[in-house]
C-alpha positions in Angstrom: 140.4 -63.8 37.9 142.6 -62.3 35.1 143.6 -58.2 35.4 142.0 -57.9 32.0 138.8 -59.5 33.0 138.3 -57.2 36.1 134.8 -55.7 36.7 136.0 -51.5 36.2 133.3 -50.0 38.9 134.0 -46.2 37.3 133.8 -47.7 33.8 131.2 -46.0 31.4 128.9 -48.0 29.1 130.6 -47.4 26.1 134.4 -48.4 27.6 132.6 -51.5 29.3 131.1 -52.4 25.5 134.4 -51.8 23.9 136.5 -53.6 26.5 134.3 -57.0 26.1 133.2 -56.4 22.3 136.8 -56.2 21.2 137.7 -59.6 23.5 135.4 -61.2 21.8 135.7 -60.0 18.3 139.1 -61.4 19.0 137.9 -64.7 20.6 135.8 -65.4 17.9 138.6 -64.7 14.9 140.9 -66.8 16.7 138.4 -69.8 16.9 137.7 -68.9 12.9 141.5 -69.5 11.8 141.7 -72.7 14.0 138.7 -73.8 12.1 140.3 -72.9 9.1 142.8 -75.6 10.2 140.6 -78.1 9.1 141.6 -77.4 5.5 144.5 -79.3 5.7 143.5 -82.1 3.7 146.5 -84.5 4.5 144.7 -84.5 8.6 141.3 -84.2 7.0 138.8 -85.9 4.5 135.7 -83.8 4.1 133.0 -83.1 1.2 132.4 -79.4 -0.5 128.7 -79.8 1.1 129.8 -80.4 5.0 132.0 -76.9 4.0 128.7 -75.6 2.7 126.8 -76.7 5.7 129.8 -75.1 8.1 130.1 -72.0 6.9 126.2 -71.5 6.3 125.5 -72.0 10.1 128.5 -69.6 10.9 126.7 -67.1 8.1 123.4 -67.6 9.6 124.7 -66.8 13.1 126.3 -63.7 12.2 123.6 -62.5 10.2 121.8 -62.6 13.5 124.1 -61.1 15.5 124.2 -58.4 13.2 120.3 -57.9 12.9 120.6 -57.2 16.8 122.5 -54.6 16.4 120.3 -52.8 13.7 118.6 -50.0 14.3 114.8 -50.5 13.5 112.2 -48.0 12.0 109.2 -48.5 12.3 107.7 -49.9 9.1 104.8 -48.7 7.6 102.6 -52.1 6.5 102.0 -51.8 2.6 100.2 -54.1 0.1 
């Protein structure tokens, strides 16, 4: 196991949240610019729609993600 993976047994919460958010914040930007790789037309042939298709999935997904973190009020229904 990696020193910056160890399990911290005095580690709060919040320290434990920012240890792994930040790792994979950081995962996840590195696996967006290697994506971006695919640009390269010359390695490449893609249409403007798979593009579309790629990058609404990734959308999609992070809109999600997001949502989770979203506090809720309770709504009031209204017609």
């Amino acid at each position: 196991m990696k020193n910056d993976s160890k399990i911290v047994l005095d580690e709060t919460r919040s320290q434990r949240f920012k240890r792994i958010a930040t790792k994979r914040t950081n995962d996840i930007i590195k696996r967006i610019r290697i994506l971006g790789n695919c640009s390269n037309r010359s390695a490449y042939d893609y249409t403007e729609e798979e593009i579309d298709k790629i990058f609404a999935a990734v959308g999609k997904e992070l809109k999600s993600a997001n949502a989770r973190f979203t506090f809720n009020k309770k709504q009031v229904f209204k017609l």
